[in-house]
py3Dmol code that shows the C-alpha trace and the ligand (Angstrom):
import py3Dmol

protein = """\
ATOM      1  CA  UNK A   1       0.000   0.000   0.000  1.00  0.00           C
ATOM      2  CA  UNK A   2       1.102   3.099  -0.621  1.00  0.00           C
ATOM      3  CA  UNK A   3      -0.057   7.423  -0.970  1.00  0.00           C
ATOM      4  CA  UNK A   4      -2.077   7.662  -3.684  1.00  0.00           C
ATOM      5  CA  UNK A   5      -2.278  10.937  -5.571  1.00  0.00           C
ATOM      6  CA  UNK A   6      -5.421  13.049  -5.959  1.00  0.00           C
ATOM      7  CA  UNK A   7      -6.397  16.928  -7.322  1.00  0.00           C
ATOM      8  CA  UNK A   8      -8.894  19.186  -6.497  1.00  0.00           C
ATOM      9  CA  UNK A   9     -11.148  20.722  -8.951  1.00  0.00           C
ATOM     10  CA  UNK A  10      -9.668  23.884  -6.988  1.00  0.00           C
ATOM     11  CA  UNK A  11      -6.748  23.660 -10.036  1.00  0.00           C
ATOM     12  CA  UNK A  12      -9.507  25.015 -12.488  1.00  0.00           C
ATOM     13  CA  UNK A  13     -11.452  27.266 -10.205  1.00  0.00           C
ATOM     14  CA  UNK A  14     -12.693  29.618 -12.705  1.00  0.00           C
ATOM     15  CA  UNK A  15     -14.251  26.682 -14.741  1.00  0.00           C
ATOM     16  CA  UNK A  16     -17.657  25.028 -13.908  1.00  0.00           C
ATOM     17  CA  UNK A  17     -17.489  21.656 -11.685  1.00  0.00           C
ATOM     18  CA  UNK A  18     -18.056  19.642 -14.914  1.00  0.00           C
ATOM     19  CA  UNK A  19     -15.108  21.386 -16.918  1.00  0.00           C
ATOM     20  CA  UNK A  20     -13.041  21.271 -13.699  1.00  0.00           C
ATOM     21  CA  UNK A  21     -13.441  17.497 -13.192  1.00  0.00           C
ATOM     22  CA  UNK A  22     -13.685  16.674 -17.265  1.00  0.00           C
ATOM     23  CA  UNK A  23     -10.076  18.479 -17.318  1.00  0.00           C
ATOM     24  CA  UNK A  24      -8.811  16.090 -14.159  1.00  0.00           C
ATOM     25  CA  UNK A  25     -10.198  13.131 -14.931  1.00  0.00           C
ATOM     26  CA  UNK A  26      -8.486  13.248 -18.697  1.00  0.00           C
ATOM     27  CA  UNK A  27      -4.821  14.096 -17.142  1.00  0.00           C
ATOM     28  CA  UNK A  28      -5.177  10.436 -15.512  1.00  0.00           C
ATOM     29  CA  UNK A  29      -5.699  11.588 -12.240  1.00  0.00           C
ATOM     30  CA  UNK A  30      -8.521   8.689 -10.009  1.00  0.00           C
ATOM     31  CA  UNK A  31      -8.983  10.613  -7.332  1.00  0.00           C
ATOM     32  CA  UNK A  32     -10.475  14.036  -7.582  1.00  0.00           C
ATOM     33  CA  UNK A  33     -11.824  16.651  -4.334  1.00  0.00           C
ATOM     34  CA  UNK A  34     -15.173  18.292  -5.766  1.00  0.00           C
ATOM     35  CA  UNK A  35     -14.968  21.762  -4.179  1.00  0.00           C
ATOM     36  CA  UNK A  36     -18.427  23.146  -3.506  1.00  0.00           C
ATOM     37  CA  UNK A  37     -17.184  26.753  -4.759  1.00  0.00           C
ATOM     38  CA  UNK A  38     -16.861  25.800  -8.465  1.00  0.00           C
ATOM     39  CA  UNK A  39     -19.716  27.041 -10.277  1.00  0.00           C
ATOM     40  CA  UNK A  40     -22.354  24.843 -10.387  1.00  0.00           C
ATOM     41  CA  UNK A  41     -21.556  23.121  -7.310  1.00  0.00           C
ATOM     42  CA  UNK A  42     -22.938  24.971  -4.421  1.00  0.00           C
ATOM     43  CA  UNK A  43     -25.424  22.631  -2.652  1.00  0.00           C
ATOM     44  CA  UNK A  44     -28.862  23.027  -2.873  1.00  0.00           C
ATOM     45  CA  UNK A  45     -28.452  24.713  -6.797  1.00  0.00           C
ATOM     46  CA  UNK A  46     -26.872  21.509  -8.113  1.00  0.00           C
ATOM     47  CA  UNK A  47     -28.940  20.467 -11.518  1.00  0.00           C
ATOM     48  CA  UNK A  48     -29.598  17.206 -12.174  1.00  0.00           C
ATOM     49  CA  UNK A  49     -27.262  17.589 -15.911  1.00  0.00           C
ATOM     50  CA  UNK A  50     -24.403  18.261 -13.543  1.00  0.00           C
ATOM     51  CA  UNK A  51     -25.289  15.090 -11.308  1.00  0.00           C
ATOM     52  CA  UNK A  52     -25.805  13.267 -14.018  1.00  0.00           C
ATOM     53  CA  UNK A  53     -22.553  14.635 -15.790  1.00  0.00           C
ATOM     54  CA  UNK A  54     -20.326  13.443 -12.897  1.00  0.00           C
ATOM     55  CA  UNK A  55     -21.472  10.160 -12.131  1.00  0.00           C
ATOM     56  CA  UNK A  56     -20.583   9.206 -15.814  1.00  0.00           C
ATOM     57  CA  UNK A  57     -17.241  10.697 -15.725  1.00  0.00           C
ATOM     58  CA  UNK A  58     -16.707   9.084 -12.507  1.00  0.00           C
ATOM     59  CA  UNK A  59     -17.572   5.655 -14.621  1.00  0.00           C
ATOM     60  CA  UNK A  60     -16.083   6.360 -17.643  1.00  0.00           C
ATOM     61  CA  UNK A  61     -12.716   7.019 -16.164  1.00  0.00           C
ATOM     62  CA  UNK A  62     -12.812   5.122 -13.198  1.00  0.00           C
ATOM     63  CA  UNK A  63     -12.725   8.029 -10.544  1.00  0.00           C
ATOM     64  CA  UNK A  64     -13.455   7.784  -6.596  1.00  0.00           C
ATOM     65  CA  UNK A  65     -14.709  11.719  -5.600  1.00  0.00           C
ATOM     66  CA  UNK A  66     -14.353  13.461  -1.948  1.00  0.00           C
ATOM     67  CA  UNK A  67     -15.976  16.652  -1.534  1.00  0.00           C
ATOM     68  CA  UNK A  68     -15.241  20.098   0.119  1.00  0.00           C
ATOM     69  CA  UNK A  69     -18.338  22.008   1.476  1.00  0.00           C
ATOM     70  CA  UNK A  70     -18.244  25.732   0.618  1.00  0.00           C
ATOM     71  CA  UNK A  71     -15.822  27.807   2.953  1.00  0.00           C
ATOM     72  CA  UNK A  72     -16.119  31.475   2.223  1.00  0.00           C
ATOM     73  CA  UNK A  73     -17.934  33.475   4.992  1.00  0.00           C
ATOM     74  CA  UNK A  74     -18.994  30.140   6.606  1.00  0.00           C
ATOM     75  CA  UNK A  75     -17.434  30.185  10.252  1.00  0.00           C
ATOM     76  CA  UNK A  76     -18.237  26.537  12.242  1.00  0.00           C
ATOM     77  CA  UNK A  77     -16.243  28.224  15.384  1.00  0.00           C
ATOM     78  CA  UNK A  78     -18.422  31.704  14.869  1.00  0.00           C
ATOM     79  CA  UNK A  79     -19.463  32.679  18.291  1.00  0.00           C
ATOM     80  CA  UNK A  80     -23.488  33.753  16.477  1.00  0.00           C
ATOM     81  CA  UNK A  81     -25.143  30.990  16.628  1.00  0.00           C
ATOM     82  CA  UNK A  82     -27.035  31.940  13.533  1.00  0.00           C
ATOM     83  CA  UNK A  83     -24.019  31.945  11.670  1.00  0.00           C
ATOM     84  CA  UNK A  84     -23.437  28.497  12.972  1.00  0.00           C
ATOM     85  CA  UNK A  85     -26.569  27.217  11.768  1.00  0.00           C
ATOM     86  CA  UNK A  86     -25.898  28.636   8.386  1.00  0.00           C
ATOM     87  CA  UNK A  87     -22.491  26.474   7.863  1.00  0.00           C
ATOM     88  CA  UNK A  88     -24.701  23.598   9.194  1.00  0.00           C
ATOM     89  CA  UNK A  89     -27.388  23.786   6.542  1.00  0.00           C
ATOM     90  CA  UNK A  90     -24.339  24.071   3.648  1.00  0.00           C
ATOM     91  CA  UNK A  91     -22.382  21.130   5.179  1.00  0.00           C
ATOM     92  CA  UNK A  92     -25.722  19.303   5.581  1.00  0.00           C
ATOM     93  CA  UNK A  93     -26.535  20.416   1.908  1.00  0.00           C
ATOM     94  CA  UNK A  94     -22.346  18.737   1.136  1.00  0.00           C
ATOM     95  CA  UNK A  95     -24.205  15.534   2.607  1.00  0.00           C
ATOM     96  CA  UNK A  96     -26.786  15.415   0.288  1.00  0.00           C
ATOM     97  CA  UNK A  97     -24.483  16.111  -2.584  1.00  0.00           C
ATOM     98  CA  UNK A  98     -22.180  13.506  -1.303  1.00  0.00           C
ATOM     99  CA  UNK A  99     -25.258  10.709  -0.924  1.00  0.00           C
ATOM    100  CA  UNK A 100     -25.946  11.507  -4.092  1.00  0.00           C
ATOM    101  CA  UNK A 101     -22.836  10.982  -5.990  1.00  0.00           C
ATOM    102  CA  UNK A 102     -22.155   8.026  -3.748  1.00  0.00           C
ATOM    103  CA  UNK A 103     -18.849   9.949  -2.419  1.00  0.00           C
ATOM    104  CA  UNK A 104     -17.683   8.739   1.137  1.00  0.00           C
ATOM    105  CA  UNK A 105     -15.477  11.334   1.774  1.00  0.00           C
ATOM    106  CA  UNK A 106     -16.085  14.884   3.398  1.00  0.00           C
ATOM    107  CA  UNK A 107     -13.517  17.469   4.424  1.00  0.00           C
ATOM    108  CA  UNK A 108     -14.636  19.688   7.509  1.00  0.00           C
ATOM    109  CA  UNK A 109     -13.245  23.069   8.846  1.00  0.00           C
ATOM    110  CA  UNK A 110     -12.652  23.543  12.502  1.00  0.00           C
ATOM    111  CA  UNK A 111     -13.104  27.305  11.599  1.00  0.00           C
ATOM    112  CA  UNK A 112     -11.644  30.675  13.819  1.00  0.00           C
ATOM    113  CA  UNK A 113     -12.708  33.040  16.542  1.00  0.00           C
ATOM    114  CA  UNK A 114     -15.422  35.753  15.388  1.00  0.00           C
ATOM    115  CA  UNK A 115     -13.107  38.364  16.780  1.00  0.00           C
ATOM    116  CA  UNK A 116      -9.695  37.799  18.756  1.00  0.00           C
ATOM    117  CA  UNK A 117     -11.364  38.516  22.536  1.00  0.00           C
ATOM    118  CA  UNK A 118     -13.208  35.459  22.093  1.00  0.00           C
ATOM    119  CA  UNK A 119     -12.097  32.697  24.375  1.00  0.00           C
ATOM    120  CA  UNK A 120     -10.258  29.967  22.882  1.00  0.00           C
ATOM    121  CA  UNK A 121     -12.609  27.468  24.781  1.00  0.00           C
ATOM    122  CA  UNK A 122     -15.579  28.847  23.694  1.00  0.00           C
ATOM    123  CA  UNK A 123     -14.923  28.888  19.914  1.00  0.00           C
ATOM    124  CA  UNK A 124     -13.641  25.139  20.551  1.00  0.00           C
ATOM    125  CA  UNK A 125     -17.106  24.332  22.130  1.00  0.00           C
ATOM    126  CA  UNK A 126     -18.731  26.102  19.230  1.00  0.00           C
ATOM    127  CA  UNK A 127     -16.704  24.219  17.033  1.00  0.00           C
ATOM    128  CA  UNK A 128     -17.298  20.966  18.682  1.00  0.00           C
ATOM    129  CA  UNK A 129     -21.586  21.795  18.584  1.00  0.00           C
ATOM    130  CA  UNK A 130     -21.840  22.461  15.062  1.00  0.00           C
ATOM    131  CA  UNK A 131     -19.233  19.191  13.859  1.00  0.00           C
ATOM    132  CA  UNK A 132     -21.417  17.027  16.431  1.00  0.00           C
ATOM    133  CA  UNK A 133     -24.735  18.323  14.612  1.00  0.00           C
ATOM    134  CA  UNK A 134     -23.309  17.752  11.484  1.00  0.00           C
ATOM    135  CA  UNK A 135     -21.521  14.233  12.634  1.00  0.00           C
ATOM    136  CA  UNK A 136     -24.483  12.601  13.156  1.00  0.00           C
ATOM    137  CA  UNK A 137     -25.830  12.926   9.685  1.00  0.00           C
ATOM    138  CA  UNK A 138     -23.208  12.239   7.727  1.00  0.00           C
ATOM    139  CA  UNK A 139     -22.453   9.184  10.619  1.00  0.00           C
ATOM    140  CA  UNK A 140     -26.131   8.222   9.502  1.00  0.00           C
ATOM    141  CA  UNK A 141     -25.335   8.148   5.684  1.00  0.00           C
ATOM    142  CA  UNK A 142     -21.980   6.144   6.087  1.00  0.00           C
ATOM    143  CA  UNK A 143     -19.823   9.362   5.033  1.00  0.00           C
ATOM    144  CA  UNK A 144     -16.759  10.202   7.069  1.00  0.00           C
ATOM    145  CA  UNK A 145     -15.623  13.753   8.243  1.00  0.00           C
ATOM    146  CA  UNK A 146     -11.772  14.538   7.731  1.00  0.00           C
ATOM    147  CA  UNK A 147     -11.377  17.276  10.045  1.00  0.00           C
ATOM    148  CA  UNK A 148      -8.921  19.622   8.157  1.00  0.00           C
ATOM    149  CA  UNK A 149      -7.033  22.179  10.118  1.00  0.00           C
ATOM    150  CA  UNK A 150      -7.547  26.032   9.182  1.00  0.00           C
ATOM    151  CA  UNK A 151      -7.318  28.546  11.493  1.00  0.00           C
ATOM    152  CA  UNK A 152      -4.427  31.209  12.194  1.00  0.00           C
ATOM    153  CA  UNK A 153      -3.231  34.390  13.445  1.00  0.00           C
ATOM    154  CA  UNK A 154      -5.263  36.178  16.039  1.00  0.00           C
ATOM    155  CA  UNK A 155      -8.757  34.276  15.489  1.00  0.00           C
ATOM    156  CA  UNK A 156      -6.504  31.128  16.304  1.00  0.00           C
ATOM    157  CA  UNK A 157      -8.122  28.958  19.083  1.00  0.00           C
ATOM    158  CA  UNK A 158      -6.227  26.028  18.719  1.00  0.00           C
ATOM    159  CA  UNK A 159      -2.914  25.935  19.847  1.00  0.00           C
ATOM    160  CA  UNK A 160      -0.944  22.700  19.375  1.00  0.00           C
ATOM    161  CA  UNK A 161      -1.494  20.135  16.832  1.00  0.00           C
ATOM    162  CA  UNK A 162      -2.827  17.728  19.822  1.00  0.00           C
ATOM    163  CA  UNK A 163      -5.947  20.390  19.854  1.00  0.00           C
ATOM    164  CA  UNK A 164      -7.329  19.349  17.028  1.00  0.00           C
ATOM    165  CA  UNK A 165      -7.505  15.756  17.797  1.00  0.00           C
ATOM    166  CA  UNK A 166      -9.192  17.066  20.791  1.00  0.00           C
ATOM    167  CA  UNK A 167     -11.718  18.619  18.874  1.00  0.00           C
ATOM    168  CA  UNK A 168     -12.143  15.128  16.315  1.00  0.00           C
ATOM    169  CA  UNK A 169     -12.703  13.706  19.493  1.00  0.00           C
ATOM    170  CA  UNK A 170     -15.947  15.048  19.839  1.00  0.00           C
ATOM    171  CA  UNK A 171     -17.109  14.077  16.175  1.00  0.00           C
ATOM    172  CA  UNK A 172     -18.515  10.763  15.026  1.00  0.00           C
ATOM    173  CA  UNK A 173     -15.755   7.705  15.962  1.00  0.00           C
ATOM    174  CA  UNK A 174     -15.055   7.511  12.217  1.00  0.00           C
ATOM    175  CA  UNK A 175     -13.896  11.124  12.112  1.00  0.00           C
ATOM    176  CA  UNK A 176     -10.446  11.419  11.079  1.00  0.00           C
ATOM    177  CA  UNK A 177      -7.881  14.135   9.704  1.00  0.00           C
ATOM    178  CA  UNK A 178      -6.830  16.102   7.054  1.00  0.00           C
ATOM    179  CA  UNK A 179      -3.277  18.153   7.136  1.00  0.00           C
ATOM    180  CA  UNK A 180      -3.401  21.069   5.281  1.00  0.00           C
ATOM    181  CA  UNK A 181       0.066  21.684   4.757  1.00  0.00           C
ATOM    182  CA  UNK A 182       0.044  25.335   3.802  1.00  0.00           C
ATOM    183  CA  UNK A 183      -2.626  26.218   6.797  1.00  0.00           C
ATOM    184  CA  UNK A 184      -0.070  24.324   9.309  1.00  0.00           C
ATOM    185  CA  UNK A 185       2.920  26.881   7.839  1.00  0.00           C
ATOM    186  CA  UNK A 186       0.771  29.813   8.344  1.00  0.00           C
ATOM    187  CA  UNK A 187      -0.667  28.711  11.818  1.00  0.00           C
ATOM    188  CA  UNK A 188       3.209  28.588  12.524  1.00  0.00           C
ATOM    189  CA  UNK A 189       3.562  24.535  12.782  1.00  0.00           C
ATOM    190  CA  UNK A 190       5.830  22.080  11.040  1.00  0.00           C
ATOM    191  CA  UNK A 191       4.072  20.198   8.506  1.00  0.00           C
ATOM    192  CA  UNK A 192       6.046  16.995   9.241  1.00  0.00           C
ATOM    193  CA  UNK A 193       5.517  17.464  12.783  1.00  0.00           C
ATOM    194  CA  UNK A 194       1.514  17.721  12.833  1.00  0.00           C
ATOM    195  CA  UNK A 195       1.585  14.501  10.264  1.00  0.00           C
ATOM    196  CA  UNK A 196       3.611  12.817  12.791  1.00  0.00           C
ATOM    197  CA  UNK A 197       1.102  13.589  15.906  1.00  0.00           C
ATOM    198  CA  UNK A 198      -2.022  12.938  13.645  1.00  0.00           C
ATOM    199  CA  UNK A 199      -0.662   9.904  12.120  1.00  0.00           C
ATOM    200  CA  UNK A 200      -3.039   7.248  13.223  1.00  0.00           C
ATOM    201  CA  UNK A 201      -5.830   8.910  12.108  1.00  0.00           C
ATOM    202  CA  UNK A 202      -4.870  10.750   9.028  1.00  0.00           C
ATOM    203  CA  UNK A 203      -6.494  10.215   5.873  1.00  0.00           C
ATOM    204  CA  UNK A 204      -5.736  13.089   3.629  1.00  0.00           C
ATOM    205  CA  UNK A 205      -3.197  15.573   2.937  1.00  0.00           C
ATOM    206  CA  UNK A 206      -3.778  19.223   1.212  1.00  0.00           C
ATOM    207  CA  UNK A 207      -0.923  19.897  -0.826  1.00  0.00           C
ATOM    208  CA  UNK A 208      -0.565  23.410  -1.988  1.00  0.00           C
ATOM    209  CA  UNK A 209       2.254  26.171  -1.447  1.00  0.00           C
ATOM    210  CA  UNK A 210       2.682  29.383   0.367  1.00  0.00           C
ATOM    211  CA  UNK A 211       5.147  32.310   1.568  1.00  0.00           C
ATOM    212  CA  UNK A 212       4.474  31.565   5.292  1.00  0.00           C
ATOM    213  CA  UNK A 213       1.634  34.431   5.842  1.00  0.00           C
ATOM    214  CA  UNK A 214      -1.136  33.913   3.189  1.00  0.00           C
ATOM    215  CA  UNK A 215      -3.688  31.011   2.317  1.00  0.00           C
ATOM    216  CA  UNK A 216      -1.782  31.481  -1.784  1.00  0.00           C
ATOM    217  CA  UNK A 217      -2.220  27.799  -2.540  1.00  0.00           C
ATOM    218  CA  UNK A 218       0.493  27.972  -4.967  1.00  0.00           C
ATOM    219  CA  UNK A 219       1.905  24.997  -6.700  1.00  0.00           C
ATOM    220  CA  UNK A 220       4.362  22.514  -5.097  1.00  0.00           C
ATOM    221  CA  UNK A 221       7.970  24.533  -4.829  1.00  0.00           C
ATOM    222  CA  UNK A 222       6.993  28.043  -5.402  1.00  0.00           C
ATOM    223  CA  UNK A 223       6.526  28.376  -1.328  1.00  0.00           C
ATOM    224  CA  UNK A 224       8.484  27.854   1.643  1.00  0.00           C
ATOM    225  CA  UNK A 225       7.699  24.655   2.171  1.00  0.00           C
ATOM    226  CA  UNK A 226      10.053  21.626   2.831  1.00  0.00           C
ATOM    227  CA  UNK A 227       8.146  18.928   0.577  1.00  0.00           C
ATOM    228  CA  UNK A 228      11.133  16.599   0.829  1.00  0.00           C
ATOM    229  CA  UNK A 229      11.187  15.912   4.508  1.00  0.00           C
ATOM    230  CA  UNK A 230       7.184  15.299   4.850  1.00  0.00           C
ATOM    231  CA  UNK A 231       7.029  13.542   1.770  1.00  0.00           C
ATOM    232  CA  UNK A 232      10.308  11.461   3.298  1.00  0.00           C
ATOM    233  CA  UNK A 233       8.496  11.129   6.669  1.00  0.00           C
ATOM    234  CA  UNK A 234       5.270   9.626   4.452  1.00  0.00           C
ATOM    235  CA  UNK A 235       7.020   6.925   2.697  1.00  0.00           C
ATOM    236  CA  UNK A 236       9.094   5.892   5.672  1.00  0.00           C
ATOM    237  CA  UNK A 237       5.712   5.872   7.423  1.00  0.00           C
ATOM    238  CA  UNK A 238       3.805   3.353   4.720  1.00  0.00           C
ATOM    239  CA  UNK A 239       1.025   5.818   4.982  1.00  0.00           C
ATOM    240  CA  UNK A 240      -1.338   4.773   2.936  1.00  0.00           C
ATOM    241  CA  UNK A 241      -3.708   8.212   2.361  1.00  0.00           C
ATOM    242  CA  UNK A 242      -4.730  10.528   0.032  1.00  0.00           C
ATOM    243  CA  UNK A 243      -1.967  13.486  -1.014  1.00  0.00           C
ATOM    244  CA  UNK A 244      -4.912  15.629  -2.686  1.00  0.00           C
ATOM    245  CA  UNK A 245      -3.192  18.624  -4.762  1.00  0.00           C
ATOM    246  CA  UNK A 246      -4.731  21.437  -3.981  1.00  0.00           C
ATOM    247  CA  UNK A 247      -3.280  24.229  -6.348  1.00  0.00           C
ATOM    248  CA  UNK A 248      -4.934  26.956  -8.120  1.00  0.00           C
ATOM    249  CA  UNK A 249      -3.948  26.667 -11.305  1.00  0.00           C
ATOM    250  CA  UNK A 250      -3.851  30.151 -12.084  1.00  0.00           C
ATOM    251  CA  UNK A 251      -2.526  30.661 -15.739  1.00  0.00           C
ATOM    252  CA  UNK A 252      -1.754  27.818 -16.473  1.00  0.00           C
ATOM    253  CA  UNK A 253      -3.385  24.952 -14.528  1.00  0.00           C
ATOM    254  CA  UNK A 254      -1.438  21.854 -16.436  1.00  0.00           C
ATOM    255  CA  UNK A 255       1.610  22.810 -16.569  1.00  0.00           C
ATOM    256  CA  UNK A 256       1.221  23.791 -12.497  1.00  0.00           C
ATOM    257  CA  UNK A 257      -0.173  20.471 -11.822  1.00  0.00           C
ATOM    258  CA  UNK A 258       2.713  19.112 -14.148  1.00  0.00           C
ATOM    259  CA  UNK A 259       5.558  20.583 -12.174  1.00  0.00           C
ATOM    260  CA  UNK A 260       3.647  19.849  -8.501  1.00  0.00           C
ATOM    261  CA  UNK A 261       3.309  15.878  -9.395  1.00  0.00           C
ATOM    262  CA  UNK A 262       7.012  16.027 -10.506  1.00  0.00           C
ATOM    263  CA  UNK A 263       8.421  17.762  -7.499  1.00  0.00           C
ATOM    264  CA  UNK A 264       6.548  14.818  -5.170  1.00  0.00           C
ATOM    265  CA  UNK A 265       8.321  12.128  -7.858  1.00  0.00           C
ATOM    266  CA  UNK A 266      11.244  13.565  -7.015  1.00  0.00           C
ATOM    267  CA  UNK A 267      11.155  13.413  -3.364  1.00  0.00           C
ATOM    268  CA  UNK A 268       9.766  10.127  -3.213  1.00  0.00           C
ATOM    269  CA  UNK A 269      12.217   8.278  -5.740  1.00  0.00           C
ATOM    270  CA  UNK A 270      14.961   9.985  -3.986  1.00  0.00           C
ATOM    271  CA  UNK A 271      14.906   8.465  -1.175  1.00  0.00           C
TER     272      UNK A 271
END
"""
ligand_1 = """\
1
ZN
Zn -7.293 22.607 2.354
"""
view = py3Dmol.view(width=600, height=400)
view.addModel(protein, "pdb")
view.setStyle({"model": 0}, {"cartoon": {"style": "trace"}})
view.addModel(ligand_1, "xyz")
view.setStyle({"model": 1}, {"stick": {}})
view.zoomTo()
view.show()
């Protein structure tokens, strides 16, 4: 067993889903992350054509799907509780895309303070409420949660890596977790280090690139970030889990995906 490489439709984010995943799927790619955000996508607007459309791709080439709810201006940590209840009704809304497309696989945010005076323990208990409400669906329709971490700077309320295996603690039992590499730079952490702690339960890595301050998600090598040694910790580790690309492809999306799948090639055959 070994990693096996994915890509997010995040690499054509200016293109519908369809396009997004069309382009993927044709590169050779199996595993593809269907990111809510792409036109066409957001839950509860999703036609049937575009069902439809992606089940047969999925067929035609063979593909397994995970899915990312929508993000932007959806806090799970917010301290308004009808803010809350709005990123439960889009993750719910991820479920029912998910059940749809038969996808077992759904990334969750552990989200950030509403403003910096908040206590850390309350936005964790906020966090923990709305990933409980939203645990027991997705328990009920056999999908798992990978808890992905997100938050930095001053609306920080996790600490230390062991925080937010703390927080998947309070999910569903099957909940496990996602290292986002270029969050865990910005939140100030070594990559290798949080895989390490999270090991035994995690599933999926997001691989993108960054100058150590903002969320760029630039291809593999263009960042600060020390692919080699988490890549080398990886193989030495056997771990078996999804390294999901998630670049934005920017200009031009192949030739970034090109040079990203290379650079992990490299590491890994160099060892
Ligand atoms: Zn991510």
């Amino acid at each position: 067993m070994k990693m096996k490489i994915g890509v997010s439709t995040l690499l054509y984010e200016d293109k519908d889903i369809v396009t997004s995943a069309t382009k993927i799927a044709k590169s050779g790619v199996k595993r593809i992350e269907l990111f809510c955000e792409l036109a066409g996508f957001y839950p509860g607007e999703v036609t049937d054509e575009t069902f439809d459309a992606l089940a047969s791709l999925a067929k035609d080439y063979g593909l397994t799907y995970s899915i990312h709810p929508p993000c932007t201006d959806l806090n799970p940590a917010s301290s308004d509780p009808s803010e809350r209840a709005r990123v439960i009704e889009a993750y719910l809304g991820t479920v029912e895309l998910a059940t749809r497309l038969g996808i077992r696989d759904m990334v969750v945010h552990s989200g950030f303070k509403s403003d910096p005076d908040v206590p850390n323990a309350d936005a964790f208990d906020f966090a923990g409420q709305t990933l409980q409400t939203v645990g027991k669906t997705t328990e009920q329709a056999g999908i798992v949660m990978l808890l992905e971490n997100t938050c930095w700077g001053a609306t920080d309320f996790l600490d230390t890596p062991q925080d937010l295996v703390a927080l998947a603690d309070l999910c569903p039992p099957t909940t496990k977790l996602l290292l986002d590499v270029g969050h865990a730079v910005i939140w100030g952490m070594n990559p290798t280090e949080c895989a390490r702690i999270w090991l035994p339960r995690l599933a999926q890595i997001h691989a993108h690139d960054n100058h150590g301050e903002h969320d760029e998600h630039l291809e593999l090598g263009k960042g600060i970030i020390d692919w080699r040694e988490l890549l080398c910790f990886l193989k030495a580790e056997h771990w078996d889990g999804i390294f999901m690309m998630e670049v934005v492809g920017q200009e031009d999306p192949e030739a970034a995906l090109a040079r990203s799948l290379d650079l992990v090639k490299t590491c890994l055959g160099n060892l």
